[in-house]
N, C-alpha and C positions, 0 to 999 in steps of 0.2 A: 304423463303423456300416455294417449293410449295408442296402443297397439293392436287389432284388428287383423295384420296380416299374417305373422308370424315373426320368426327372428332367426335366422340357423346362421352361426358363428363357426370362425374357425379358430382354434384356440390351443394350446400346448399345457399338459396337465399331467400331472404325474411323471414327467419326461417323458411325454409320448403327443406326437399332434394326432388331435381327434377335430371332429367338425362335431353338430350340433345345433338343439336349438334351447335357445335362451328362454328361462321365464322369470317373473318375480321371486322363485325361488332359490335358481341355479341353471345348472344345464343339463339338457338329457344328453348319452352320450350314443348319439344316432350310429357313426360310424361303427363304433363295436357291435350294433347291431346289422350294418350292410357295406362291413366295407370290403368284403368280396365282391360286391355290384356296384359298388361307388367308392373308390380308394380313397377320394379327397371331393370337398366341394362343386369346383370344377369339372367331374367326372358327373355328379350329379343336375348338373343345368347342362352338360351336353346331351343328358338322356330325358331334359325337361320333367322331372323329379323334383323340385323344390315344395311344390304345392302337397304332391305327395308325402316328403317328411313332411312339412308340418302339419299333415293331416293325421300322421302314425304318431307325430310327437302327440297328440292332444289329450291318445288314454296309455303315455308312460309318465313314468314317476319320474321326479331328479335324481341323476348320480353324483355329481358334483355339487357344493358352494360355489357359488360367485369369487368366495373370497380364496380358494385353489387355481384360480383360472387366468393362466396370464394370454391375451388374447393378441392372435394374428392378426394379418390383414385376413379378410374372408376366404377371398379368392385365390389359390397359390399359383404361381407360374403363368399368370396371363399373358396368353402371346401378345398383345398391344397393349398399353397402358396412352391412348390419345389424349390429351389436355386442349382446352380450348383458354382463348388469351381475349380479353375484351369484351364481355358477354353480354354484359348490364350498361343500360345509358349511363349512369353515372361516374362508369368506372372511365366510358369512353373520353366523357368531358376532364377527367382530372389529366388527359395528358395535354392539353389548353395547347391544341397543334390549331385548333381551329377548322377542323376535318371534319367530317360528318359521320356517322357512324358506317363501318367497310361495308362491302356490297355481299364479300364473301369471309367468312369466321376464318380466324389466325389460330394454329394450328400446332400443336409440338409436339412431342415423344416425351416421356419418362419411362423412368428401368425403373422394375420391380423392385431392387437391393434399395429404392432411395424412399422408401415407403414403409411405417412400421405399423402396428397396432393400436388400437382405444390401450388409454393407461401408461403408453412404453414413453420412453422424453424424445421430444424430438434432438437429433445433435447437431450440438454448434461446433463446427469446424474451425482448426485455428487457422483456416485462410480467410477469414471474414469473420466479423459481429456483426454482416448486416442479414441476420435472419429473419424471415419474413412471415407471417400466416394468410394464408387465403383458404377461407372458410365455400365447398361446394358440394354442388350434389352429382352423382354420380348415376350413371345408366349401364346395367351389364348385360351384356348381349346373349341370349339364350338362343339366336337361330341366325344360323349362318347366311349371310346375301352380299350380292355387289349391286350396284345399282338401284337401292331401296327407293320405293316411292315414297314421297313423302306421308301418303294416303294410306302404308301400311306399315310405317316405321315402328310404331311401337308394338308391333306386334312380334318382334324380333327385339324387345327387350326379357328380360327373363327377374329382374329383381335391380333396385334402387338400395344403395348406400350412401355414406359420408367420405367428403375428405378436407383433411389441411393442406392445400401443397404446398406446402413451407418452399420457398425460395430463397437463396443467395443472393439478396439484388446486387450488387456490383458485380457477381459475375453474369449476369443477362446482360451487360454490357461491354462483355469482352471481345465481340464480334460484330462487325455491323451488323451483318442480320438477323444473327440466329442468340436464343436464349436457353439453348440444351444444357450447357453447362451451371446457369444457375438455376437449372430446374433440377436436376440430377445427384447433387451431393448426397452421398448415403445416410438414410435415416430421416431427412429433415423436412419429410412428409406421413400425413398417418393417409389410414384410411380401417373406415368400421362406421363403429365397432361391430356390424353384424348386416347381414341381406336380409332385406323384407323383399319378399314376392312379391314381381306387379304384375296389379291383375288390373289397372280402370286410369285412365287416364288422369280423372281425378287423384290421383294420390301424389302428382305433381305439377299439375297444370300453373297452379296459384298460392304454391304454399311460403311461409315463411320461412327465411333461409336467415341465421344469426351466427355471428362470429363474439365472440365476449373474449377480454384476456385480463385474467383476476379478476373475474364478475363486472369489468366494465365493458360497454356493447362498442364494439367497434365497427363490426360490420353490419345491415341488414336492410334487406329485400325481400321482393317476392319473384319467384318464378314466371310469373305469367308478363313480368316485364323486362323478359330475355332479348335479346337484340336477336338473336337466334335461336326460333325454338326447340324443343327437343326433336321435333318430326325432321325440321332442317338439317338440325346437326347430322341423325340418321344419316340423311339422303345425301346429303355432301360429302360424307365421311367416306361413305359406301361407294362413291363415285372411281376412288383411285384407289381402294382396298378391300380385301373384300371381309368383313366383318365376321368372328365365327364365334363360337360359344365361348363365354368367360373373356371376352374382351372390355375392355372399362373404358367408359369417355367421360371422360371430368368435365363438366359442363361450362365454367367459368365463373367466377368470383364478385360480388359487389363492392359500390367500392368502398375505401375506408383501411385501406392495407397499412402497415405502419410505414412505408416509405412514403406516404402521401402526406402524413400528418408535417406539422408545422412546430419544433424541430421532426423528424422521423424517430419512431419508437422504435426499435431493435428487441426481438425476442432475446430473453436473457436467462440464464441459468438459474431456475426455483420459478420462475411464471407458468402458469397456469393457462391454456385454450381449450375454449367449450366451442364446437361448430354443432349448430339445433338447427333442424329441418322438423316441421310438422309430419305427425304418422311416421319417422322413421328416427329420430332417440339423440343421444346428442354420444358427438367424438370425443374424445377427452384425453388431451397430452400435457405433460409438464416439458419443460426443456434443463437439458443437461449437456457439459461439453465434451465434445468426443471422446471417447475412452482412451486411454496415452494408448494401450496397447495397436489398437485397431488404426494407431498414427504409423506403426513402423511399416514400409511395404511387406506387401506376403509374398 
């Protein structure tokens, strides 16, 4: 795949979290070089700085291996993590309500703790095997606004990632109307492996979006056949919030989810998930079940 834009990850290395950027080689380790002016990634898209590392990555060498490097989510501490629900026509029709596709995008929260890294397992909780993958793309906000026009929404994007939002689906239906809780279980989402900086519309308008689990395609789409486009999501989101640097909106999922399948496939402990987006790399988790420790309360 290529790559064009850059790549700046955030990652833990040595017992120390550094940020950076990714090459075929390794990583540079940016932070040791500014992180008196940029403590963490985050600190960097609020000062609209990403283009700048990777313009300074281009003449450093690698400090690290690939194979040293257990990687983050990118972004640390985002004040909002929004998710969008129903995004794609196809996803709409598998709920065979016979409804038309909504007038205005469905909407939820997730917390940072339920979110891991490229590489890490997603965990299966022993309150359910009904783990879920939904393979999407991501938009992170580089400039603070409320009420964006739709005419200048991505212009208050700052860089495009991945994510799995792994779900609990029985518990999305522990409420009538809300599905926080099986959106929510710790761990049992990734997001990565890395931010590519956006710079053109084109780099998401129409691209290919792929879910595979053990090399076989479960999910895919394209972009440009969003029920809601990215300019939308902006402008609606921005309506009753006001959107500020390092905020994430998960754009929504095509369809093909393993609760749709005929029996339902349940992520399981030793499987394998690849989410690939054209121009921006592909996410990669296996699953494991929760660690006993992390069962007892703290």
């Amino acid at each position: 795949m290529k790559f064009e834009y850059g790549r700046l990850a955030t990652v833990s290395v040595t017992g120390k979290t550094r940020y950076g950027a990714i090459t075929d080689k390794g990583f540079i380790d940016l932070s040791a070089r500014f992180d008196s002016t940029w403590p963490s990634l985050r600190n960097v898209i609020e000062s609209d700085a990403l283009e700048k590392l990777v313009e300074i990555s281009g003449g450093l060498s690698e400090d690290f291996p690939m194979s040293e490097l257990t990687f983050l989510p990118p972004v640390p501490n985002p004040e909002k993590i929004i998710c969008v629900g129903v995004n794609y026509p196809d996803r709409n029709e598998e709920y065979k309500d016979g409804q038309a596709a909504p007038q205005n995008p469905s909407l939820f929260p997730r917390f940072p703790r339920s979110f891991v890294g490229h590489e890490a397992p997603l965990s299966r909780p022993p309150e359910s095997p009904q783990l879920d993958y939904e393979g999407e793309i991501v938009l992170v906000i580089g400039k603070a606004g409320r009420r964006i026009a739709e005419e200048n929404a991505l212009d208050h994007v700052a860089a495009i990632t991945l994510c799995n939002e792994g779900t609990i689906r029985d518990w999305v239906r522990h409420a009538k109307f809300n599905v926080t809780q099986g959106k929510n279980f710790d761990a049992t989402g990734a997001i990565g492996p890395w931010l590519v900086p956006f710079r053109k519309e084109e780099q998401i308008a129409d691209i290919r979006l792929v879910t595979r689990v053990n090399g076989e395609i479960r999910q895919e789409d394209r972009t440009g056949r969003m029920i809601f486009p990215f300019r939308k999501l902006i402008n609606y989101i921005s309506t009753f919030t006001t959107l500020v640097p390092g905020d994430l909106i998960v754009t929504g999922t095509p369809t093909g989810a393993g609760a749709r399948l005929n029996p339902p496939r349940w992520l399981k402990p030793g499987d394998s998930i690849e989410i690939e987006a054209e121009g921006i790399g592909v996410l990669r988790n296996g699953v494991a079940d929760e660690r006993a420790e992390t069962l007892q309360s703290l």
